[in-house]
C-alpha positions in Angstrom: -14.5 -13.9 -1.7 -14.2 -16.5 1.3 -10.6 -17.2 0.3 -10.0 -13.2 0.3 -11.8 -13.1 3.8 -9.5 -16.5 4.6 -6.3 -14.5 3.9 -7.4 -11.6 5.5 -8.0 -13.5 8.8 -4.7 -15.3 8.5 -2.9 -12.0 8.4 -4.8 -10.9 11.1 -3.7 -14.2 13.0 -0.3 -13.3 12.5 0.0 -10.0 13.3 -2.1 -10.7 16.4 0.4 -13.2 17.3 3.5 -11.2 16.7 1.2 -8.2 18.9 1.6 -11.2 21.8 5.1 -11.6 22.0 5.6 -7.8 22.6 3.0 -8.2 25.1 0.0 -6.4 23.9 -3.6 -8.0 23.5 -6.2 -6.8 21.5 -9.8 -8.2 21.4 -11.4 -7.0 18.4 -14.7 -9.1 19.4 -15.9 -5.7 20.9 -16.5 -3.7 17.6 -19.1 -5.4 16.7 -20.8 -4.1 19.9 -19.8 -0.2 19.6 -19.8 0.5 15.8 -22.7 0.8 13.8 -22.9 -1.0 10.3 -23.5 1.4 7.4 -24.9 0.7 4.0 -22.5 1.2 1.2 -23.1 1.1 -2.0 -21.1 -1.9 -3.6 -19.9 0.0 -6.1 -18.0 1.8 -3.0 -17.1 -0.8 -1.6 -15.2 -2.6 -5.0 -13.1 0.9 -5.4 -12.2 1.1 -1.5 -11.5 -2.6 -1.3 -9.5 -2.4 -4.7 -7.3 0.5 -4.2 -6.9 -1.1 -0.7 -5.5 -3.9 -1.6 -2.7 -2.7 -4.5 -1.8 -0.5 -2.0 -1.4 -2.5 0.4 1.1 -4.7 -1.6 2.6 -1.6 -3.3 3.6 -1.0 0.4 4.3 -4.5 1.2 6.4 -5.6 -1.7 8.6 -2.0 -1.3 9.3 -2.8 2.1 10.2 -7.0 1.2 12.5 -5.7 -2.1 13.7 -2.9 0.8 14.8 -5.8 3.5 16.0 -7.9 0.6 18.4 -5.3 0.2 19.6 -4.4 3.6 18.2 -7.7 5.8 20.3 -5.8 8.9 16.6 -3.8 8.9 14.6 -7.1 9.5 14.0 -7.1 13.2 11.3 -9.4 13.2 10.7 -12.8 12.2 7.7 -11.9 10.4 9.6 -10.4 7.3 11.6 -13.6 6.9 8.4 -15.3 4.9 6.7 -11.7 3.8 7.0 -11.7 0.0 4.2 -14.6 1.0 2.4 -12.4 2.5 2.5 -9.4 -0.2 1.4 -12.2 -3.1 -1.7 -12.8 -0.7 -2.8 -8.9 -1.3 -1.7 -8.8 -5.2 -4.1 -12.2 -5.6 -7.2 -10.1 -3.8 -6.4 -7.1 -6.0 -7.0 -8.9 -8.7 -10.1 -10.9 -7.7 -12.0 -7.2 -7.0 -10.3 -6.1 -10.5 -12.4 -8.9 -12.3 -15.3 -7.5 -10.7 -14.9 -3.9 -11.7 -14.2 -5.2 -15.3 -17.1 -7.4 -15.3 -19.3 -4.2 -15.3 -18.1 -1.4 -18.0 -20.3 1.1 -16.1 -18.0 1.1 -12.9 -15.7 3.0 -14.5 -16.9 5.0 -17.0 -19.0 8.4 -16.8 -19.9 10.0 -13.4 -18.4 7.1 -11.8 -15.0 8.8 -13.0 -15.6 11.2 -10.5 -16.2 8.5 -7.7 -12.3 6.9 -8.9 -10.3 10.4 -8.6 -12.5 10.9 -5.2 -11.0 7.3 -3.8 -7.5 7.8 -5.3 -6.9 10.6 -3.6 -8.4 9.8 -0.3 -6.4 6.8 -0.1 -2.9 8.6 -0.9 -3.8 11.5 1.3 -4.8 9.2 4.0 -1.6 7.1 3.3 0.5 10.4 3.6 -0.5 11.9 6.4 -0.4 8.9 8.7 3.0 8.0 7.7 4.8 11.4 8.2 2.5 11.4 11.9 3.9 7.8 12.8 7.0 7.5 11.0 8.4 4.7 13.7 7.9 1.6 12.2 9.6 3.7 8.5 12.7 4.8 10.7 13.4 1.3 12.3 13.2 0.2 8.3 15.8 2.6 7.2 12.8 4.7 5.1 12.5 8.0 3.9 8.8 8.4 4.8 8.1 10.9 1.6 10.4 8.7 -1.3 8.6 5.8 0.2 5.2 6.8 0.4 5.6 8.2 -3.4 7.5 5.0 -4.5 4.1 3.1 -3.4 1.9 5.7 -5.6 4.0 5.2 -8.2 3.6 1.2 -7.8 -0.3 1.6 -7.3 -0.6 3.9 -10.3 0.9 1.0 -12.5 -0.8 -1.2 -11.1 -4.3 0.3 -11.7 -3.4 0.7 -15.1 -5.2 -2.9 -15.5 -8.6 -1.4 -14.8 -9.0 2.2 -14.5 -9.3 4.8 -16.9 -6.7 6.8 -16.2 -4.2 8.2 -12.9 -2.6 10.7 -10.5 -0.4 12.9 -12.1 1.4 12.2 -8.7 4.8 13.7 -9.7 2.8 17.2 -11.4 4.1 19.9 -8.8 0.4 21.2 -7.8 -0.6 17.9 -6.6 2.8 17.4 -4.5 2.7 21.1 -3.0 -1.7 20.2 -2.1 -0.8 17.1 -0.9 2.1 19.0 1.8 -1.0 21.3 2.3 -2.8 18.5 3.3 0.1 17.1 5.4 0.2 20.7 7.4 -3.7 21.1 7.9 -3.6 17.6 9.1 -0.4 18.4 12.0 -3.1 21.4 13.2 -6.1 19.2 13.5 -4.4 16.8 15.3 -2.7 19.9 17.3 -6.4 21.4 17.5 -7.5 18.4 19.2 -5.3 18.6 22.4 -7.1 22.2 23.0 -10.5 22.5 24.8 -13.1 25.1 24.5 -14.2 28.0 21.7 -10.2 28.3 20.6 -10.1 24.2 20.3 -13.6 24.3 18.5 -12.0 27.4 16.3 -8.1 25.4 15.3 -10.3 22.2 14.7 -12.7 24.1 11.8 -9.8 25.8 10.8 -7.4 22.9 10.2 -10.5 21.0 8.8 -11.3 23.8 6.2 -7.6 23.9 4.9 -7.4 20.1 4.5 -10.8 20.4 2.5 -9.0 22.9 0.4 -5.6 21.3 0.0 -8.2 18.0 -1.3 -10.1 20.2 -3.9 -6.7 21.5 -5.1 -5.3 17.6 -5.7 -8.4 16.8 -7.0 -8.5 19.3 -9.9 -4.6 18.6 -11.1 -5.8 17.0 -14.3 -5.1 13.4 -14.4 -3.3 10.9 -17.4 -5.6 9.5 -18.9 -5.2 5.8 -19.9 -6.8 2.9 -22.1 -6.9 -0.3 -19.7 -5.3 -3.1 -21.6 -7.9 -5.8 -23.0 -7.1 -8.9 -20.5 -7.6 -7.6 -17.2 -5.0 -10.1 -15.8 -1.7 -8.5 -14.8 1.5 -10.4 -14.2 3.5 -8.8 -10.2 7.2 -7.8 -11.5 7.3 -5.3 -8.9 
């Protein structure tokens, strides 16, 4: 875990860098003065950090094999070195998998319920921030939507190693919930411009529609799938 938190702060070094030469400064020193700390349980915490993680490099290694392609689209000297970078976030995927392995129980019974609950947060979250900031995909030459369901098709592969089954991401209820969940997310953010009872109203509104559009995705029954008996999975993504 210190060399995952070493990476982690090396990225961080570098992007803060590359944040410099544009000109822009960020102090992060003052979260730990305005946010709270939580409890989580750990269990919580190994499916956040996992599915974090081989998403990440789902979304970092389709973007590398993407500039490989057409290098006219790298317009920063980061992506010269950032296959690198996308081996750093396979390597913590796979420390966090060993974990979840190490205890049957994580994924098995009620916990099964906790897994579809994070999957689905994750790609919904994924979704609707890329399709409401689609810069940095349109300076890469990227179709937000064959992009973001190229990197949940990676991540489902992926998680083959460990969890007990996946998104049927390609079943045509989840992709029409998940466009629900796109449009309920435009209103909210809509909503939040507006002041008073009719602001209060869209907000509750837009809220209650992404709440449904989540239920809907949630109950698209999933593939089930038998994780393979050595945990370890070679990248040939």
């Amino acid at each position: 875990m210190k060399l995952l938190a070493r990476d982690e702060s090396r990225h961080a070094g570098f992007i803060n860098d590359s944040l410099k030469d544009a000109g822009i400064h960020i102090d992060l020193k003052f979260l730990t003065k305005v946010k709270k700390l939580h409890y989580f349980s750990p269990k919580f915490i190994f499916y956040g950090t996992y599915l974090s993680e081989k998403i990440g490099y789902a979304r970092y290694i389709t973007i590398c094999r993407h500039l490989q392609s057409h290098p006219d689209r790298r317009f920063h000297p980061l992506f010269d070195r950032f296959e690198a970078w996308c081996n750093d976030e396979y390597r913590h995927g796979e420390a966090i998998a060993l974990l979840l392995r190490a205890d049957p129980r994580l994924t098995r019974g009620l916990n099964r319920l906790w897994i579809r609950f994070f999957l689905i947060s994750v790609y919904a979250t994924m979704y609707c921030r890329d399709h409401t900031r689609p810069a940095l995909h349109h300076a890469l030459g990227l179709d937000v939507a064959r992009y973001d369901y190229r990197v949940f098709a990676t991540t489902s592969e992926i998680s083959r190693q460990i969890l007990p089954f996946v998104l049927n991401i390609d079943d045509d209820r989840f992709r029409a919930a998940m466009e629900a969940m796109l449009r309920a997310s435009l209103r909210l953010d809509a909503a939040r411009k507006r002041k008073g009872l009719s602001g209060a109203f869209a907000r509750a509104s837009a809220m209650a529609a992404a709440g449904a559009a989540f239920v809907r995705m949630y109950f698209v029954p999933v593939a089930e799938n038998q994780p393979p008996r050595h945990v370890r999975l070679a990248q040939s993504w």
